[in-house]
Every structure is written in structure tokens, then in C-alpha cells.
FIZA-218311 format. One record per atom (N, C-alpha, C): residue in three letters; atom name; x, y, z; residue number from 1. Coordinates in pm, 1 decimal. Example, Ala and Ser with C-alpha at 12.3 -4.5 7.8 and 13.67 -1.06 7.14 Angstrom:
PT   aa  at         u         v         w    i
PT  ALA   N    1319.0    -569.0     780.0    1
PT  ALA  CA    1230.0    -450.0     780.0    1
PT  ALA   C    1320.0    -330.0     780.0    1
PT  SER   N    1285.0    -225.0     708.0    2
PT  SER  CA    1367.0    -106.0     714.0    2
PT  SER   C    1290.0       3.0     787.0    2
end
This chain:
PT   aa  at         u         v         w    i
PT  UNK   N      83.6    -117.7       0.0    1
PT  UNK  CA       0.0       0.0       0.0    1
PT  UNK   C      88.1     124.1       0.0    1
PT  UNK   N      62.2     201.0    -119.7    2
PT  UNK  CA     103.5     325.2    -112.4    2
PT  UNK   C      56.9     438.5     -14.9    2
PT  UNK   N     144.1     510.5      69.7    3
PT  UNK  CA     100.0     633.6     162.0    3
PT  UNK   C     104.4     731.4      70.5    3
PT  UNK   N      18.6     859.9      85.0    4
PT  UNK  CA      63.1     975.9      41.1    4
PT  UNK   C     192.0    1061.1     127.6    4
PT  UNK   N     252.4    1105.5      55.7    5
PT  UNK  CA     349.9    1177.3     152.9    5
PT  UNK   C     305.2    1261.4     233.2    5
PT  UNK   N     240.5    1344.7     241.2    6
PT  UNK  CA     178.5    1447.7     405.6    6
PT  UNK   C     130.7    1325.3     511.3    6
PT  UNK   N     107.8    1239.5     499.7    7
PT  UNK  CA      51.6    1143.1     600.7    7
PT  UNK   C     177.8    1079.2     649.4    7
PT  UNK   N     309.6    1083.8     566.3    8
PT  UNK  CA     450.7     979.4     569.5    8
PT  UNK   C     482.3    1087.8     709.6    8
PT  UNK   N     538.7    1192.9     605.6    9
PT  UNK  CA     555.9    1337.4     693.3    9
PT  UNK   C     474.9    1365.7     776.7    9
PT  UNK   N     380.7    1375.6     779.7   10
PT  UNK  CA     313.3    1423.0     954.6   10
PT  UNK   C     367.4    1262.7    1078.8   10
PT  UNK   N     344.4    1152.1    1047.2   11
PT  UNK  CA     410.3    1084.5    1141.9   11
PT  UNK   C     508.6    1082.4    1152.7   11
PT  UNK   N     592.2    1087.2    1088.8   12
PT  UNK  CA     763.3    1115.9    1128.3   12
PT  UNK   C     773.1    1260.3    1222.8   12
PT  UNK   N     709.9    1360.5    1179.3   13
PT  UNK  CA     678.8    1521.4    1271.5   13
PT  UNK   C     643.9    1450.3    1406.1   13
PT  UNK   N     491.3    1339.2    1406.2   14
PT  UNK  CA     496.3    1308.8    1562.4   14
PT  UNK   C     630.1    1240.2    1591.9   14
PT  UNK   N     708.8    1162.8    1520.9   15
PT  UNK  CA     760.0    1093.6    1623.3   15
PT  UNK   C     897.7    1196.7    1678.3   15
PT  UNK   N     902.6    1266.9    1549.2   16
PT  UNK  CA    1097.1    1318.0    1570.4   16
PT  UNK   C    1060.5    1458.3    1704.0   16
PT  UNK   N     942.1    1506.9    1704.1   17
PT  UNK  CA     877.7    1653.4    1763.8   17
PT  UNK   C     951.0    1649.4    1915.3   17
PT  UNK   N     869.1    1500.6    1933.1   18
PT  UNK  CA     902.8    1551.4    2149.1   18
PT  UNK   C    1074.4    1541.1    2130.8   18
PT  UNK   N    1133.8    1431.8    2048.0   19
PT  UNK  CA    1316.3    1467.2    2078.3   19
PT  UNK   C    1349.5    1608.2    2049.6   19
PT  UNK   N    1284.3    1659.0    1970.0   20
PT  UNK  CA    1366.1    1824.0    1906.2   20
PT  UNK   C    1309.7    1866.1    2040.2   20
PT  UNK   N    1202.6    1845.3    2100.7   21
PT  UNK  CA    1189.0    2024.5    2203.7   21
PT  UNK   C    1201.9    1941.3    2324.2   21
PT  UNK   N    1292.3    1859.2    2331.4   22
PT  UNK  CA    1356.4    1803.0    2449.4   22
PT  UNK   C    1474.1    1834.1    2479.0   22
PT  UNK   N    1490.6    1838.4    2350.8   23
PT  UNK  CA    1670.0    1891.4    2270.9   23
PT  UNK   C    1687.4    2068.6    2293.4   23
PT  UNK   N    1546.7    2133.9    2324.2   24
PT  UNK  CA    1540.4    2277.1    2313.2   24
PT  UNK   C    1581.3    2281.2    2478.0   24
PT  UNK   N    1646.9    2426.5    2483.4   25
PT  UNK  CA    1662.0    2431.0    2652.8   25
PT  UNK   C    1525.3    2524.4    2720.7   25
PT  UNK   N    1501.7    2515.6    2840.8   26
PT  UNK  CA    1433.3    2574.5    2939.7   26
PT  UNK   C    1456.9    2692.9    2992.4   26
PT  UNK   N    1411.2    2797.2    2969.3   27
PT  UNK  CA    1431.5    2916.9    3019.7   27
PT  UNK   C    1396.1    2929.3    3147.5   27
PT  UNK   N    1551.9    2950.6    3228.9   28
PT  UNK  CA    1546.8    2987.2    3372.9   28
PT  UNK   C    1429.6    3050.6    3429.7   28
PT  UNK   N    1383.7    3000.9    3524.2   29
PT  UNK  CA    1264.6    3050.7    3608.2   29
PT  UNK   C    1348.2    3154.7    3721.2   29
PT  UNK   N    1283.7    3292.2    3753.9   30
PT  UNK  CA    1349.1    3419.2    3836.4   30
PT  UNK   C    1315.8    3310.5    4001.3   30
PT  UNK   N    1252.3    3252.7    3990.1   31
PT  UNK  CA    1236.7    3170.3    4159.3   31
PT  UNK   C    1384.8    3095.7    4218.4   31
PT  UNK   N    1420.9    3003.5    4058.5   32
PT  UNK  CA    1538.3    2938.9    4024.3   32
PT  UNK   C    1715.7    2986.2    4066.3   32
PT  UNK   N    1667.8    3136.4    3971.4   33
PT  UNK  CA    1792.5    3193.0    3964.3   33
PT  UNK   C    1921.7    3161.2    4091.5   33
PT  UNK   N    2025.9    3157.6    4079.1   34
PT  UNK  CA    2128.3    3151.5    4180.3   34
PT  UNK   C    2222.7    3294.9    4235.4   34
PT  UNK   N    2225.4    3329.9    4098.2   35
PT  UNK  CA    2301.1    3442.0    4056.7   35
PT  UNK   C    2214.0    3584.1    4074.4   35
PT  UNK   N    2237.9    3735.4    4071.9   36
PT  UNK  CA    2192.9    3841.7    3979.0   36
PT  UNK   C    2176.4    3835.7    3836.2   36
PT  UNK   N    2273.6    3773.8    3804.7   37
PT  UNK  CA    2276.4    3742.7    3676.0   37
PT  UNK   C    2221.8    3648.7    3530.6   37
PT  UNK   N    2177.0    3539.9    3666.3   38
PT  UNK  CA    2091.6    3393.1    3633.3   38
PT  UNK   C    1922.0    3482.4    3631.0   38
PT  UNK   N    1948.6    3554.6    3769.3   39
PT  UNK  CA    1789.6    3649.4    3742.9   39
PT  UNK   C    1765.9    3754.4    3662.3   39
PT  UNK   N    1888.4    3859.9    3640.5   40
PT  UNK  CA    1795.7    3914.4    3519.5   40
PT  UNK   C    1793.5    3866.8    3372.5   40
PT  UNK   N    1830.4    3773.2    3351.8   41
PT  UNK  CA    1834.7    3677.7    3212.6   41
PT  UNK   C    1687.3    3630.1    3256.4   41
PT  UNK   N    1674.3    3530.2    3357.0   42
PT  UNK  CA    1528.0    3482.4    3376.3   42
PT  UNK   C    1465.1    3601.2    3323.1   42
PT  UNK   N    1462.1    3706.2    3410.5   43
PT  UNK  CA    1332.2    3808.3    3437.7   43
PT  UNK   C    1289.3    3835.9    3286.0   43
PT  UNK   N    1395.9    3888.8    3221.4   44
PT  UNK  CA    1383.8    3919.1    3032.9   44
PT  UNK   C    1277.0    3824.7    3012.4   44
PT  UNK   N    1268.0    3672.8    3027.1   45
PT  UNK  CA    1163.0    3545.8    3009.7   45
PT  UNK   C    1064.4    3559.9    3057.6   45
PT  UNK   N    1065.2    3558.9    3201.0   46
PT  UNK  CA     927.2    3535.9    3274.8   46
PT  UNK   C     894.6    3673.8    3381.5   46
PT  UNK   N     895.3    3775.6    3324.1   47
PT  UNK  CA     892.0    3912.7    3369.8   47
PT  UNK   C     727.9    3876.7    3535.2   47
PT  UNK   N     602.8    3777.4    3475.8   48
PT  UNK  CA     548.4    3822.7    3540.0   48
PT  UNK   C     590.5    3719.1    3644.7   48
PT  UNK   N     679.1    3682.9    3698.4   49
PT  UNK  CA     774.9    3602.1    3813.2   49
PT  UNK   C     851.3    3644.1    3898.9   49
PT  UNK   N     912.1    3757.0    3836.9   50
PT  UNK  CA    1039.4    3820.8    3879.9   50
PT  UNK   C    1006.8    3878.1    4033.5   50
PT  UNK   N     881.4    3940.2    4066.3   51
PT  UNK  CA     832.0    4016.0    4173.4   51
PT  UNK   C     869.3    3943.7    4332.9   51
PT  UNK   N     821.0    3784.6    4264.7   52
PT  UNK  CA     794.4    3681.5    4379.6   52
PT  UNK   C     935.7    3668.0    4426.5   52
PT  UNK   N    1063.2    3660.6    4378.6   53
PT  UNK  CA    1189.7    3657.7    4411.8   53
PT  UNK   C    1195.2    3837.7    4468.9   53
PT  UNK   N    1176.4    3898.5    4433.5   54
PT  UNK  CA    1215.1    4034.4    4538.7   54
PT  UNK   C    1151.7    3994.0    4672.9   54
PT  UNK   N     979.6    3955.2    4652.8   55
PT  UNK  CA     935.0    3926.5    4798.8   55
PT  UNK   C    1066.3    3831.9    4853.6   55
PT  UNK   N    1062.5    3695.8    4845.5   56
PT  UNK  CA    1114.3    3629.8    4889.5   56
PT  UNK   C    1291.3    3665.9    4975.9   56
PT  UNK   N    1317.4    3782.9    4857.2   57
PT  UNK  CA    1466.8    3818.0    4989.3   57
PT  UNK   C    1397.1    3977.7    5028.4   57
PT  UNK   N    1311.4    3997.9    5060.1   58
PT  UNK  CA    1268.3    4091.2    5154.7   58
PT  UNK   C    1192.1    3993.1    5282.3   58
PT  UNK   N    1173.9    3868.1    5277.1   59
PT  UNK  CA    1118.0    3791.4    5363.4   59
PT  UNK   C    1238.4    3746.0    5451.6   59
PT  UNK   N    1384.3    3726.9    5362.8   60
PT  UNK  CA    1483.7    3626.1    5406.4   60
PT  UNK   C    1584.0    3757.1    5464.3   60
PT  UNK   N    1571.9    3866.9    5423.4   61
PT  UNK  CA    1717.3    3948.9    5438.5   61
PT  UNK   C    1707.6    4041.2    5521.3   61
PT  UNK   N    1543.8    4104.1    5606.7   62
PT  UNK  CA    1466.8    4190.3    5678.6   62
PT  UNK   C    1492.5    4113.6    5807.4   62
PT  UNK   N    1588.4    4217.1    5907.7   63
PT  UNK  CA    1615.6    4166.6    5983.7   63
PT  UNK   C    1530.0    4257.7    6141.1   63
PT  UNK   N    1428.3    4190.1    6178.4   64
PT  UNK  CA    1321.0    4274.7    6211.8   64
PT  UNK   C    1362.8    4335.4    6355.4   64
PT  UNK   N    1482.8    4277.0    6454.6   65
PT  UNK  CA    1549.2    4308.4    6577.8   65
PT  UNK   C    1613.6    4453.4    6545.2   65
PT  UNK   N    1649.0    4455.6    6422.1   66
PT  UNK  CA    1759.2    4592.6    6453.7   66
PT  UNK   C    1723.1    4700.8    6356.8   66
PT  UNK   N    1743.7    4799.3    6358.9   67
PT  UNK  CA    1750.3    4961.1    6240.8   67
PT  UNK   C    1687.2    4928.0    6119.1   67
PT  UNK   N    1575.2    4972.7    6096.4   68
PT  UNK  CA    1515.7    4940.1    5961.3   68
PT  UNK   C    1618.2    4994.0    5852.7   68
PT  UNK   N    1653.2    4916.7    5764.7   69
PT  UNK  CA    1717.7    4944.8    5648.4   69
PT  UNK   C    1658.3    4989.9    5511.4   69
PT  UNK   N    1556.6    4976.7    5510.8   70
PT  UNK  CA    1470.2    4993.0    5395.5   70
PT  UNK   C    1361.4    5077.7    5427.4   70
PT  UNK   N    1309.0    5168.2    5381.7   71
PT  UNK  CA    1136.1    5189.3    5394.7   71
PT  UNK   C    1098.4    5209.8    5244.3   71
PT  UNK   N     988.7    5081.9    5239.9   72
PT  UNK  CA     864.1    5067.7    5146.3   72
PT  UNK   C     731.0    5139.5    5189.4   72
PT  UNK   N     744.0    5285.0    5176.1   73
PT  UNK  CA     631.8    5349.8    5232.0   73
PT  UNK   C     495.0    5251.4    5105.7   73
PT  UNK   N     538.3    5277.0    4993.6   74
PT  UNK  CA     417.4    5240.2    4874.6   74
PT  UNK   C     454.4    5104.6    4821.7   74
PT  UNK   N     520.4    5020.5    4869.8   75
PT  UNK  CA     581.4    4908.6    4780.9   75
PT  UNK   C     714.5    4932.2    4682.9   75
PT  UNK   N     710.7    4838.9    4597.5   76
PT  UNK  CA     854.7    4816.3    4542.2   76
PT  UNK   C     790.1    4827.8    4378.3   76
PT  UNK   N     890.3    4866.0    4300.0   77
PT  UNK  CA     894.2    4847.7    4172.1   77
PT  UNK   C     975.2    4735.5    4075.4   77
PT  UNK   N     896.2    4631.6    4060.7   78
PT  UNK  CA    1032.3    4565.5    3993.1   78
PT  UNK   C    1151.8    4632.4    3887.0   78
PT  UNK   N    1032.5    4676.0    3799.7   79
PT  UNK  CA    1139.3    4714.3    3693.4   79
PT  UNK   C    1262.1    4842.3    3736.8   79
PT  UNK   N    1248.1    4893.9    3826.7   80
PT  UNK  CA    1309.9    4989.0    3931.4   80
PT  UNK   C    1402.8    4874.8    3989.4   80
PT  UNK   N    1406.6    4764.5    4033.6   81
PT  UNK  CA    1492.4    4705.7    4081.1   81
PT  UNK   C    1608.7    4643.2    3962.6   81
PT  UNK   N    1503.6    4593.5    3849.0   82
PT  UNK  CA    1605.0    4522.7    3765.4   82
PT  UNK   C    1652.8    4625.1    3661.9   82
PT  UNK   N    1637.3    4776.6    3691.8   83
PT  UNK  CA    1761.9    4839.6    3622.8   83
PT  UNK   C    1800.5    4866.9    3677.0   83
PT  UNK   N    1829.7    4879.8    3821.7   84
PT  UNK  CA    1925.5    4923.8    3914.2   84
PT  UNK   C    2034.5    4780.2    3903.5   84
PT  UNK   N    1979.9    4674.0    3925.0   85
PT  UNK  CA    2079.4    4560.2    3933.8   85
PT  UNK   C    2149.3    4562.8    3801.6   85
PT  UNK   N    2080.3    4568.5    3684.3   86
PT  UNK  CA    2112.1    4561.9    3553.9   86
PT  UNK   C    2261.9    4687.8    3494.4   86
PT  UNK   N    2249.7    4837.4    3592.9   87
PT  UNK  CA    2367.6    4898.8    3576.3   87
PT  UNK   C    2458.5    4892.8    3667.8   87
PT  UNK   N    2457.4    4807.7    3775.0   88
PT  UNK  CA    2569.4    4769.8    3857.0   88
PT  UNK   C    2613.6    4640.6    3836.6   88
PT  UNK   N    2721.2    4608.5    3771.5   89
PT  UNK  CA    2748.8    4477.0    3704.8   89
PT  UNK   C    2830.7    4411.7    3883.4   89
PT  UNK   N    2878.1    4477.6    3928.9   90
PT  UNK  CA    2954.2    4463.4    4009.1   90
PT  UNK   C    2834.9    4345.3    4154.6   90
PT  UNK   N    2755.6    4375.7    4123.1   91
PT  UNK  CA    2603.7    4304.9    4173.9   91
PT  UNK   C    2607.9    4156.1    4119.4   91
PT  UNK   N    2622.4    4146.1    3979.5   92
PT  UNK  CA    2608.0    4017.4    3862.4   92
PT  UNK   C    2589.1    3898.0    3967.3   92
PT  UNK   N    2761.6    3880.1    4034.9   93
PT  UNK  CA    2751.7    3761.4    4067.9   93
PT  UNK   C    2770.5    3727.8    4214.5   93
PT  UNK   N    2652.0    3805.1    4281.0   94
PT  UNK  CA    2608.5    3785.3    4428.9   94
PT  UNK   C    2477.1    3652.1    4402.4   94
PT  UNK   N    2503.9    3605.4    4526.9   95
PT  UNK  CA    2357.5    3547.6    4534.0   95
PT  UNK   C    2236.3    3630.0    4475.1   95
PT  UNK   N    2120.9    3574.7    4448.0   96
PT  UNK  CA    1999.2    3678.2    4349.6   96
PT  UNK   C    1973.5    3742.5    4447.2   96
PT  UNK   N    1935.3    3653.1    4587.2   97
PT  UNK  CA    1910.6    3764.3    4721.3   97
PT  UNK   C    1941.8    3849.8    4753.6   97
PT  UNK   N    2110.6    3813.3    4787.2   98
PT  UNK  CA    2191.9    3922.3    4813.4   98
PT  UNK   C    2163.9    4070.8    4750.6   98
PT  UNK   N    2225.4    4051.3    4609.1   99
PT  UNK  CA    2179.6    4132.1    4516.8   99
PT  UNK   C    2046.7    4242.7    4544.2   99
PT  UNK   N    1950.9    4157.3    4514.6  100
PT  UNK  CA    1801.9    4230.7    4520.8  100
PT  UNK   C    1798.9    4308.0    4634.2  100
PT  UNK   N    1891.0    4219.1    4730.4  101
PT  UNK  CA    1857.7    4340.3    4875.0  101
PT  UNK   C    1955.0    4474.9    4900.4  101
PT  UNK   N    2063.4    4422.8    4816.6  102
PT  UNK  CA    2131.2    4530.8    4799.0  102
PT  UNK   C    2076.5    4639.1    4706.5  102
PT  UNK   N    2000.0    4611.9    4604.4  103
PT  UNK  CA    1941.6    4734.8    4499.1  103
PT  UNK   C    1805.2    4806.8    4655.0  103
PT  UNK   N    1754.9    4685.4    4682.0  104
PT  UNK  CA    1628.1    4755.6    4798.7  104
PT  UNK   C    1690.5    4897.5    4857.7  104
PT  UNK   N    1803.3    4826.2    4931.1  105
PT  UNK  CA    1854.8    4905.6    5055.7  105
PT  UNK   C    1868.2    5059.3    4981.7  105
PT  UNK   N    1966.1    5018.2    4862.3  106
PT  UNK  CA    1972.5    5143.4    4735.3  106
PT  UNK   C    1866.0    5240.6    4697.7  106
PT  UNK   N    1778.9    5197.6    4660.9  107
PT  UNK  CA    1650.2    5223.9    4612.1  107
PT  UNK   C    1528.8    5276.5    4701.3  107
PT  UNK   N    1515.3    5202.8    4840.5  108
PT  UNK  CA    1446.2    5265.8    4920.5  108
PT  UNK   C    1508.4    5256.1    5043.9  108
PT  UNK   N    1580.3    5406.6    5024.0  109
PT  UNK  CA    1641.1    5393.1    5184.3  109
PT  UNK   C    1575.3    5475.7    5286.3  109
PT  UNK   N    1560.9    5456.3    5372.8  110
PT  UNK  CA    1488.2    5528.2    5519.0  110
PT  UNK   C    1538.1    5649.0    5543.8  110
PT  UNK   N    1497.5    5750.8    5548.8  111
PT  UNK  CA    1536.1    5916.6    5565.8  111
PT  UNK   C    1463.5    5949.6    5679.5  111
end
């Protein structure tokens, strides 16, 4: 029995498909990141993610015994954070935490 070729070709598409986008890589998740640098590459990807990693080292780096370091009278801005991290290269390769809390402290400091 003869196949037509679009029917040859579409099953070969199912079979070869899941190896090619297995073969494709995964764009870093900003939760993931290790780096400053691992995060703002994520963030470029998954922009609406990026926020949950600022919470998370304002949860881990807020040290509630001593001198407030920060005041968030209105909240935080991401994109305010990731161009502040983004022109201090010298940031790149801190922990993402580190980092983020260092742009905070920068960005909203207590007067």
C-alpha cells in the first residue's frame, strides 16, 4: 500500500517533535535563579515572576530586631529594581538575594 506523503511526513513530525523540544533548553525561572545574573536573564523570560523573588529576599534578608534598612512606604517596583541591578554589574555575581537586597537598601532607603 502506497502512503501519500503528508501522512509519511506528519508521522515522522509526531515521532521526531518531542526529541527536538527536548533537545530545546528551558528558560530559567526568576524563583530558580542563583546568581543576579541567572535572574535578570530569567526576568527578560518570565517578567510576570520576577516580583515573587524580590518578595522572597525581603522575607529572608529583613532583619526585624535591629535599624530598619529599607522603607517601602508604597511598595517596590520591579522594573526599578532590575535596572538598578542591571547597571551595577559589580552586583552580577552575588547570590539573586543578596543582590536584590542590595538594589532595595539602594533604592528605598529610610530618611
Amino acid at each position: 500500500m502506497r502512503y501519500p506523503g503528508n501522512i509519511v511526513f506528519t508521522a515522522f513530525m509526531m515521532l521526531v517533535a518531542p526529541i527536538a523540544n527536548a533537545a530545546t533548553p528551558v528558560a530559567l525561572q526568576p524563583l530558580s535563579a542563583l546568581t543576579v545574573s541567572d535572574y535578570l536573564v530569567a526576568c527578560e523570560v518570565h517578567q510576570d515572576t520576577c516580583s515573587l523573588k524580590v518578595g522572597n529576599a525581603l522575607i529572608d534578608k529583613i532583619d526585624m530586631r535591629g535599624t530598619a534598612q529599607l522603607c517601602l512606604d508604597s511598595g517596590y517596583d520591579v522594573s526599578t529594581i532590575l535596572k538598578w541591578l542591571s547597571s551595577h554589574p559589580d552586583t552580577h555575581q552575588l547570590p539573586t538575594e543578596d543582590g536584590i537586597y542590595v538594589a532595595l537598601k539602594s533604592l528605598y532607603p529610610c530618611r
